[in-house]
DSSP file (Angstrom, degrees, kcal/mol; ACC not computed):
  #  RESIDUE AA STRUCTURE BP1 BP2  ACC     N-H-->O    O-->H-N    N-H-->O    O-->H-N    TCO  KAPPA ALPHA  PHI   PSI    X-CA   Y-CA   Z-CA
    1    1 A X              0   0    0      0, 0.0     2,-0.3     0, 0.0   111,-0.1   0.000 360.0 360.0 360.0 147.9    0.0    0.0    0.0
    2    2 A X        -     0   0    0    109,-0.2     2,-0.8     1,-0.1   109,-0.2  -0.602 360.0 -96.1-103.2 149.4    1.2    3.3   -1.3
    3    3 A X        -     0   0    0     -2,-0.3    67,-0.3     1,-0.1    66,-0.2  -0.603  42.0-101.1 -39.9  84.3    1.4    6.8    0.4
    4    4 A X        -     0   0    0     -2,-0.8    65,-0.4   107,-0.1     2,-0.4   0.379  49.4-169.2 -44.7 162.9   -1.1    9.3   -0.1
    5    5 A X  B     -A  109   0A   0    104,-3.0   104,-2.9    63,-0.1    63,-0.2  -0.966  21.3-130.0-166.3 135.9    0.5   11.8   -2.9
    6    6 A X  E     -B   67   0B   0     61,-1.8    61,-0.7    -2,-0.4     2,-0.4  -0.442  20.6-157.7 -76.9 155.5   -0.8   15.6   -4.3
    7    7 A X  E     -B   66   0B   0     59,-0.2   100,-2.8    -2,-0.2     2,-0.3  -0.833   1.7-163.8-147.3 136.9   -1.0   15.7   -8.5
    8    8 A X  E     +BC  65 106B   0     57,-1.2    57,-1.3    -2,-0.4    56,-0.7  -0.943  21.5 169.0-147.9 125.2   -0.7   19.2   -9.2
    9    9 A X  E     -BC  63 105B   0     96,-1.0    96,-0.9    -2,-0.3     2,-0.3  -0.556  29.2-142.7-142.9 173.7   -2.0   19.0  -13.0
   10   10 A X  E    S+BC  62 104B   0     52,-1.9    52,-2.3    94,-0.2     2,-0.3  -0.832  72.1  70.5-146.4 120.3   -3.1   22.3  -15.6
   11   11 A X  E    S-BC  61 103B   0     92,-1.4    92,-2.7    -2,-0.3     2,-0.3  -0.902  91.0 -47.8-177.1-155.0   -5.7   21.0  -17.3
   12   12 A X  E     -B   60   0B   0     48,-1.9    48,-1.0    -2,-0.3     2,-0.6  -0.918  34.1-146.5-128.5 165.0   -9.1   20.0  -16.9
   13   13 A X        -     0   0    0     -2,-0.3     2,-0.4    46,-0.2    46,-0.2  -0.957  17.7-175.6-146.1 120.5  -10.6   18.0  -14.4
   14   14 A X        -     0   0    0     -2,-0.6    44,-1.1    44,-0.3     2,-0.3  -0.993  18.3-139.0-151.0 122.7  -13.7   15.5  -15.3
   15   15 A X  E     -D   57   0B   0     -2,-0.4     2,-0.8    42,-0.2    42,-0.2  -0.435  11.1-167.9 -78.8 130.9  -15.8   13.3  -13.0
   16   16 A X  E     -D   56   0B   0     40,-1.9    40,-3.1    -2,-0.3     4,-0.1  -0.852  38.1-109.6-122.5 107.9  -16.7    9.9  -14.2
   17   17 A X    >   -     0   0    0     -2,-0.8     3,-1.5    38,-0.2     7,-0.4   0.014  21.4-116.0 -47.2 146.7  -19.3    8.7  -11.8
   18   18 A X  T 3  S+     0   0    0      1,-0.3    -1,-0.1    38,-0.1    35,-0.1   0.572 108.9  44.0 -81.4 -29.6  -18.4    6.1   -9.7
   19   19 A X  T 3  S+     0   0    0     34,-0.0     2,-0.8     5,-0.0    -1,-0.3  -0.049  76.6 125.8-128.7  38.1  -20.9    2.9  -11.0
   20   20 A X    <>  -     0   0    0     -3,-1.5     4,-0.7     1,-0.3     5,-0.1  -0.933  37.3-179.0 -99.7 119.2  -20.2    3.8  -14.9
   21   21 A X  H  > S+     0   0    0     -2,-0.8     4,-2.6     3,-0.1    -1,-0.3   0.976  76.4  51.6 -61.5 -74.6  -19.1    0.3  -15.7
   22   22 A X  H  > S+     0   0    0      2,-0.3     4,-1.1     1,-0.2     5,-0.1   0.624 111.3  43.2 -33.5 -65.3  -18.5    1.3  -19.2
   23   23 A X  H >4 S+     0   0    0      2,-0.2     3,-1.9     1,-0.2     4,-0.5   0.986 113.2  49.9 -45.7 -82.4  -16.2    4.4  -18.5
   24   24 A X  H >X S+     0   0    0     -4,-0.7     3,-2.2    -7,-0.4     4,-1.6   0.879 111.8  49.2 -31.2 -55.5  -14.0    2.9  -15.7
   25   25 A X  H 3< S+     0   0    0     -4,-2.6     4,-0.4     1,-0.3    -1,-0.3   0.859 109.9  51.7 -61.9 -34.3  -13.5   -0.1  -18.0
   26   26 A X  T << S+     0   0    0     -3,-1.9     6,-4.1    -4,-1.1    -1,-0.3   0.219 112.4  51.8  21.4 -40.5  -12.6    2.6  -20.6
   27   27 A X  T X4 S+     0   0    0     -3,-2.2     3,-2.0    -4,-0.5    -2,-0.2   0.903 111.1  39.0-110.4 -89.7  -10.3    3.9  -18.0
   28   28 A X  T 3< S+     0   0    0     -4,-1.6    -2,-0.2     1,-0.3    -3,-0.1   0.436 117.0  46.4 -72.7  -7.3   -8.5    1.1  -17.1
   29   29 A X  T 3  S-     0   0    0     -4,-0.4    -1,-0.3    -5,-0.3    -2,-0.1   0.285 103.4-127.3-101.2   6.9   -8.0   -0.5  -20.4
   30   30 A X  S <  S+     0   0    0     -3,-2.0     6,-0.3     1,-0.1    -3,-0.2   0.147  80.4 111.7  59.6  10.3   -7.0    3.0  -22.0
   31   31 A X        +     0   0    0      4,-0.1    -4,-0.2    -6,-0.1    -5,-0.1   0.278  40.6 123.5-101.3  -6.1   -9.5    2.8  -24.8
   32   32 A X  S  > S-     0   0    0     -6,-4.1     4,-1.6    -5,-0.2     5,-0.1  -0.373  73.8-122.7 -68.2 177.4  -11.9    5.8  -23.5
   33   33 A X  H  > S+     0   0    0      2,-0.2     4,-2.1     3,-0.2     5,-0.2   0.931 107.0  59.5 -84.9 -50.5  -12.4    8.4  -26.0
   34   34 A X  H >> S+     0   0    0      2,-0.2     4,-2.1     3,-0.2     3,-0.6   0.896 109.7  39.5 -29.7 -76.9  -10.8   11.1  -23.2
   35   35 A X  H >> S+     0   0    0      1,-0.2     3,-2.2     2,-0.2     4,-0.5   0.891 111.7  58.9 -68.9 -71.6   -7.6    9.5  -22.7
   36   36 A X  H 3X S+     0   0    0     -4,-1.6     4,-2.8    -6,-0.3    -1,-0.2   0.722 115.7  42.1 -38.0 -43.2   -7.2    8.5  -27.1
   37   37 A X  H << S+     0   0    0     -4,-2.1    -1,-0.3    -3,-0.6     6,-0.2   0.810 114.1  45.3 -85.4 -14.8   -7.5   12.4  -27.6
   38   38 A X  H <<>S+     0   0    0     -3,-2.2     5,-1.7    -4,-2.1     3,-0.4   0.851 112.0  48.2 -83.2 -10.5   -5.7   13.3  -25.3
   39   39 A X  H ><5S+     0   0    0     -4,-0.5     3,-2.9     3,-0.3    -2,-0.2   0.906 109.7  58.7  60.9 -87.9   -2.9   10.7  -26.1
   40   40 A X  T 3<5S+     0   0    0     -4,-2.8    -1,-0.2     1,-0.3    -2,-0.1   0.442 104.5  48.6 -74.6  -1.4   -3.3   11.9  -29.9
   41   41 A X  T 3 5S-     0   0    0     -3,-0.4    -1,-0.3    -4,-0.2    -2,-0.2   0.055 121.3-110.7-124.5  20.8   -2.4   15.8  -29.0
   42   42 A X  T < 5S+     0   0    0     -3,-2.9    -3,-0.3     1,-0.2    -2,-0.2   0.548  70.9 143.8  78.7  -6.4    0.4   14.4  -27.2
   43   43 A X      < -     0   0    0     -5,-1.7    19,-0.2    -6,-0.2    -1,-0.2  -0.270  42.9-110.8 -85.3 169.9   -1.2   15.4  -23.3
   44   44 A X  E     -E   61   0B   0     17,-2.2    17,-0.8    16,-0.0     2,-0.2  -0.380  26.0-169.5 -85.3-172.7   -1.1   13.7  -20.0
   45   45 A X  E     +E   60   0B   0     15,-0.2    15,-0.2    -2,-0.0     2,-0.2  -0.966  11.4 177.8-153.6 150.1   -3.5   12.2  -18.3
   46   46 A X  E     -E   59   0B   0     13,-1.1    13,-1.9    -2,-0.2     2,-0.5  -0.754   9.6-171.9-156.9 127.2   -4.1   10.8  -14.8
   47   47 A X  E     +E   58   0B   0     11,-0.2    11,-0.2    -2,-0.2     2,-0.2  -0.994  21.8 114.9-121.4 146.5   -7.3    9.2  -13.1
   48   48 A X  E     -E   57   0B   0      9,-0.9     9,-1.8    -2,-0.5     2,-0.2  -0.643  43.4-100.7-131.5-159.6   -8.3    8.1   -9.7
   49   49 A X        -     0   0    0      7,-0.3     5,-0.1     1,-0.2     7,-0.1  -0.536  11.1-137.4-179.4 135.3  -10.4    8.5   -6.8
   50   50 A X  S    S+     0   0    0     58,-0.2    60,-0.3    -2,-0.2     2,-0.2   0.612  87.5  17.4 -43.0 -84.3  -10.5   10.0   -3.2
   51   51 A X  S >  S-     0   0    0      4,-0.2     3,-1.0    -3,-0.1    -1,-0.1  -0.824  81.3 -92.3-112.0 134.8  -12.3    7.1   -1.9
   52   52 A X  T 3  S+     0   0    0      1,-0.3     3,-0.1    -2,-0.2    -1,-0.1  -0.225 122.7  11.1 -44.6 115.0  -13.6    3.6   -1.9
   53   53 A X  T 3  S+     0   0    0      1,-0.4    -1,-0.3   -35,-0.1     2,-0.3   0.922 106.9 131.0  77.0  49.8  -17.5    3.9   -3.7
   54   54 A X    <   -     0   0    0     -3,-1.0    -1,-0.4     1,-0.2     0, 0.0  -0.808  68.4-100.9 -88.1 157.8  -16.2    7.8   -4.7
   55   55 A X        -     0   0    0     -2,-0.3    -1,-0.2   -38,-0.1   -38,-0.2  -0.219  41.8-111.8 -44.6 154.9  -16.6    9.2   -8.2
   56   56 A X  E     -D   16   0B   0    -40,-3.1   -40,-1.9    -7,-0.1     2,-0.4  -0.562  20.4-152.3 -79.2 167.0  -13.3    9.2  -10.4
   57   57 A X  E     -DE  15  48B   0     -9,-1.8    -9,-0.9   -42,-0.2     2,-0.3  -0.966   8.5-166.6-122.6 164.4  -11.9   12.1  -11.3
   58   58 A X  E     - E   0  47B   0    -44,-1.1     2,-0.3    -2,-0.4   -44,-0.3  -0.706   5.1-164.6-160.5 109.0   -9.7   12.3  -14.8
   59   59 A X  E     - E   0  46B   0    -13,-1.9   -13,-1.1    -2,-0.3     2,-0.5  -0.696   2.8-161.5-101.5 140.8   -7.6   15.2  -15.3
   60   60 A X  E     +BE  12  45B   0    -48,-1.0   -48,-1.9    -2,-0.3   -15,-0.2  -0.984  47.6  51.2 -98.9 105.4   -6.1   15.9  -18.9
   61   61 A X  E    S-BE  11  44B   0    -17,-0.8   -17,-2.2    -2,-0.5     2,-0.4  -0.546  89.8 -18.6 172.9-105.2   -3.5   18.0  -19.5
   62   62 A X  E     -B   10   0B   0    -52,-2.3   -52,-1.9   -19,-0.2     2,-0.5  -0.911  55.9-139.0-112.2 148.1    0.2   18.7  -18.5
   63   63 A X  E     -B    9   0B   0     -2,-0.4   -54,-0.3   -54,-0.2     3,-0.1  -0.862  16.3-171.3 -82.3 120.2    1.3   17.2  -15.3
   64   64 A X  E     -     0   0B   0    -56,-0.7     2,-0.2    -2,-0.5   -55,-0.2   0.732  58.8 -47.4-105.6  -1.8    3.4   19.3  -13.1
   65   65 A X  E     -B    8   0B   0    -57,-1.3   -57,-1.2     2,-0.0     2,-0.6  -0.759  45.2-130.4 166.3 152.0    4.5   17.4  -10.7
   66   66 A X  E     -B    7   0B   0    -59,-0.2     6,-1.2    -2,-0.2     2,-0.5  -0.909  36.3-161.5-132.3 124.0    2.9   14.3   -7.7
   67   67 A X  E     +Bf   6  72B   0    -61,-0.7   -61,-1.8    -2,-0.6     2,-0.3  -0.636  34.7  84.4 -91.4 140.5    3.9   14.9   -4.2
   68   68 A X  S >  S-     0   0    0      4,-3.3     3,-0.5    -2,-0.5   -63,-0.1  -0.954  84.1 -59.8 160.6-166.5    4.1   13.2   -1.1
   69   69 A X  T 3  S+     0   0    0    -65,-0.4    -1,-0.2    -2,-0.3   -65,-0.1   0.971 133.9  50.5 -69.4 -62.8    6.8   10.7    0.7
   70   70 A X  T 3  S+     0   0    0    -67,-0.3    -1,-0.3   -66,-0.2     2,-0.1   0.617 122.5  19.9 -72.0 -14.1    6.7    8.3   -1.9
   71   71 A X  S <  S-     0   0    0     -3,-0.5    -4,-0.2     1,-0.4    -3,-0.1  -0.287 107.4 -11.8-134.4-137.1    7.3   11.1   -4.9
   72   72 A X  B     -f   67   0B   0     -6,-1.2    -4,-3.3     1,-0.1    -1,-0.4  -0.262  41.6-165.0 -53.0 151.5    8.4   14.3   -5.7
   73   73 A X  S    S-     0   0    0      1,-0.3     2,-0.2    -6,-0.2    -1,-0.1   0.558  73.6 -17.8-106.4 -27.1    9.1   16.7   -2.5
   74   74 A X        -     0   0    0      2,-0.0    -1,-0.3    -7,-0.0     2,-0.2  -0.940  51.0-172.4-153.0 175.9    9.3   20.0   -4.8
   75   75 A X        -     0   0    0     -2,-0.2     2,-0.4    -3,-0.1   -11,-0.0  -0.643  23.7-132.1-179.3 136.5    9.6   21.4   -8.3
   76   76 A X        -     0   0    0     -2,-0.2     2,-0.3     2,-0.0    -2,-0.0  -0.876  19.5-178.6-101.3 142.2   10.0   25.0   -9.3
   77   77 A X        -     0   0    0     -2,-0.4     2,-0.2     4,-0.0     3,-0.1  -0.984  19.8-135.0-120.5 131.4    8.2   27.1  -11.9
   78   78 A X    >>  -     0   0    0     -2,-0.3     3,-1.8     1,-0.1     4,-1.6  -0.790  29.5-118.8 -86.3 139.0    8.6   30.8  -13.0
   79   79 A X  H >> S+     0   0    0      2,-0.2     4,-1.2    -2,-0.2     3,-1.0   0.902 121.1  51.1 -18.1 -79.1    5.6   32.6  -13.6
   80   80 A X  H 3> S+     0   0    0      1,-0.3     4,-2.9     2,-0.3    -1,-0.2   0.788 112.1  47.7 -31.5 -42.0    6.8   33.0  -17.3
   81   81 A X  H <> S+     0   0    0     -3,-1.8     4,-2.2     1,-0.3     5,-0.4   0.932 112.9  49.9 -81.3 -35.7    7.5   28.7  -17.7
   82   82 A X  H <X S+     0   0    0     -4,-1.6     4,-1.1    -3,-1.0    -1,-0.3   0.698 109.7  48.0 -88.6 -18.8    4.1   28.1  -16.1
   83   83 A X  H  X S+     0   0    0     -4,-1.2     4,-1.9     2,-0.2     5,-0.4   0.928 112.9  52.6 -74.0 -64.1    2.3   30.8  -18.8
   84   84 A X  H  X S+     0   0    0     -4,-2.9     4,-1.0     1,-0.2    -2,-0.2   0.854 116.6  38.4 -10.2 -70.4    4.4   28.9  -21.6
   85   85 A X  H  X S+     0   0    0     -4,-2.2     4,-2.1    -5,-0.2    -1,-0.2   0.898 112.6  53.8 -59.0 -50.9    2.9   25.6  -20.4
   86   86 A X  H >X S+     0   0    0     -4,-1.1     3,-1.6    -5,-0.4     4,-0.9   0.949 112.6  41.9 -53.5 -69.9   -0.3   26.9  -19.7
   87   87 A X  H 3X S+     0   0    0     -4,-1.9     4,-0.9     1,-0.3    -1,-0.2   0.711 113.1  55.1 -52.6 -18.6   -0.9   28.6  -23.6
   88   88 A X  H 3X S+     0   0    0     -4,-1.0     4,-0.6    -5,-0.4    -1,-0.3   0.858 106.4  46.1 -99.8 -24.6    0.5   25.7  -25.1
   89   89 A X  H <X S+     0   0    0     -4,-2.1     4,-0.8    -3,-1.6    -2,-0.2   0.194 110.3  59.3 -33.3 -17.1   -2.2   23.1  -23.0
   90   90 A X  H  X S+     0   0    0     -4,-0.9     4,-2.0     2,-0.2     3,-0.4   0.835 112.9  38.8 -79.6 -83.4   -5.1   25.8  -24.2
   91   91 A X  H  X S+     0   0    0     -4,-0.9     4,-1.2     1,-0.3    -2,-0.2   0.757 115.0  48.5 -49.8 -47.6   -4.1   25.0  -27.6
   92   92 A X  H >X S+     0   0    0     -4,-0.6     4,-0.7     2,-0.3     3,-0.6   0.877 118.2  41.8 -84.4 -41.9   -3.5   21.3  -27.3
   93   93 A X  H 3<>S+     0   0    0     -4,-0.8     5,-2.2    -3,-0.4    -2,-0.2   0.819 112.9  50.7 -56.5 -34.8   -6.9   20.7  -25.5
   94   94 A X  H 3<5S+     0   0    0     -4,-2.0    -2,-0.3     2,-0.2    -1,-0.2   0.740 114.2  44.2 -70.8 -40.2   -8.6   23.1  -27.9
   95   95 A X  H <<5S+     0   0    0     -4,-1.2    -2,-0.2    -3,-0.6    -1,-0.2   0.572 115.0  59.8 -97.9 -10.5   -6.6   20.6  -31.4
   96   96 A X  T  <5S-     0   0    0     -4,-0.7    -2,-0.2    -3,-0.2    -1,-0.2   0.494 124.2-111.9-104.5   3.7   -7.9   17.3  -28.8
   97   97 A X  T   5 +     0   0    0     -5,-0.3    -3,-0.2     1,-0.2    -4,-0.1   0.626  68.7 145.6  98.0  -4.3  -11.3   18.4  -29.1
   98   98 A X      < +     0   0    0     -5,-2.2    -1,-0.2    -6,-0.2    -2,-0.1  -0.475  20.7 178.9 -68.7 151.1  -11.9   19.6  -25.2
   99   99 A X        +     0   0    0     -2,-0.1     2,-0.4     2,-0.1    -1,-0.1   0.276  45.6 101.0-132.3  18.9  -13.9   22.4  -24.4
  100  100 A X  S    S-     0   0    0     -7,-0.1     2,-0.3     1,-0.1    -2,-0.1  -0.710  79.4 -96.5-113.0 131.4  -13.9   22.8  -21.2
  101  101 A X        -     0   0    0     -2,-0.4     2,-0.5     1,-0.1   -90,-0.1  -0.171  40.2-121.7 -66.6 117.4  -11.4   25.9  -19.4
  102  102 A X        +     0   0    0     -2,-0.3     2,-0.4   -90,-0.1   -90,-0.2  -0.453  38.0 161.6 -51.4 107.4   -8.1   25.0  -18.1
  103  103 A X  E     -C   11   0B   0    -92,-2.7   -92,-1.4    -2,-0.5   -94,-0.1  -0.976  40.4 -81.2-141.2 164.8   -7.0   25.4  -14.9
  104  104 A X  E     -C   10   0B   0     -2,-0.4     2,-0.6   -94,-0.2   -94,-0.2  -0.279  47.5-169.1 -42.0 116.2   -4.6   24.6  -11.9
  105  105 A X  E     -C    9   0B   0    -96,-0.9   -96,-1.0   -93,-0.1     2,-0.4  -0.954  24.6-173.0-119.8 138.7   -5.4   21.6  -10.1
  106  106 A X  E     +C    8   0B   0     -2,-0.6     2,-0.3   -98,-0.2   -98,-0.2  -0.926  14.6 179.3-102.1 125.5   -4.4   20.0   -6.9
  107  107 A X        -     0   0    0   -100,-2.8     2,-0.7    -2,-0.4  -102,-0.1  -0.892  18.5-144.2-136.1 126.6   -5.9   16.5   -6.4
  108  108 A X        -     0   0    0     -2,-0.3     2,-0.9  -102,-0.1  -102,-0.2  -0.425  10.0-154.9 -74.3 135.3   -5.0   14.3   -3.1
  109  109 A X  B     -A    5   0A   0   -104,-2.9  -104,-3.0    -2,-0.7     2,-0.5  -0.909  11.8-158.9-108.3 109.2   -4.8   10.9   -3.9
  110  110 A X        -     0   0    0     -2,-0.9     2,-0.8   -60,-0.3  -107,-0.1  -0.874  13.1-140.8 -92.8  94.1   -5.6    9.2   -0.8
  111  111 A X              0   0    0     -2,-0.5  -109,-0.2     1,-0.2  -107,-0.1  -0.470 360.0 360.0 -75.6  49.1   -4.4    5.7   -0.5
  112  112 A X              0   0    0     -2,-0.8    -1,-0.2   -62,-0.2   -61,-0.1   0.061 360.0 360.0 161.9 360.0   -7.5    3.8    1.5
């Protein structure tokens, strides 16, 4: 059993309900539609969830880093490298077919 760990993501962050057979299997075999476009515009991706019988969540975009004991302890960004990143994730979600606004996210992944 792992260490519970921060993902600190810019992207976008989409709940996939918790008793969608379909999705999750989607999910875990890599074949949902989400992860193939993003995949084909070159972005990351990372899904989980909080809790046992929670929703998933499934973030698309750049990664910036996952924290905790078991992973990264820091990482620095300048304003300027995080604008970079950011406009060039706007673009690449916008050519993968997302429409949904981009922003900073923190999600704990809590190891249950």
């Amino acid at each position: 059993m792992g260490a519970d760990a921060v993902i600190a993501f810019y992207g976008i962050r989409l709940r996939v309900p918790h008793d969608d057979e379909g999705a999750i299997a989607g999910l875990e075999a890599r074949t949902d539609p989400r992860l193939v476009a993003a995949r084909k515009v070159r972005l990351d991706s990372w899904w989980g969830r909080l809790t046992d019988g929670a929703d998933y969540h499934l973030l698309i975009g750049k990664r910036l880093g996952v924290f905790g004991s078991e992973n990264d302890a820091e990482k620095q960004m300048t304003l300027q490298e995080l604008s970079a990143l950011a406009a060039q994730t706007d673009t690449l979600l916008k050519d993968g077919g997302f429409v949904e606004i981009a922003s900073l996210v923190f999600q704990l992944e809590a190891h249950y």
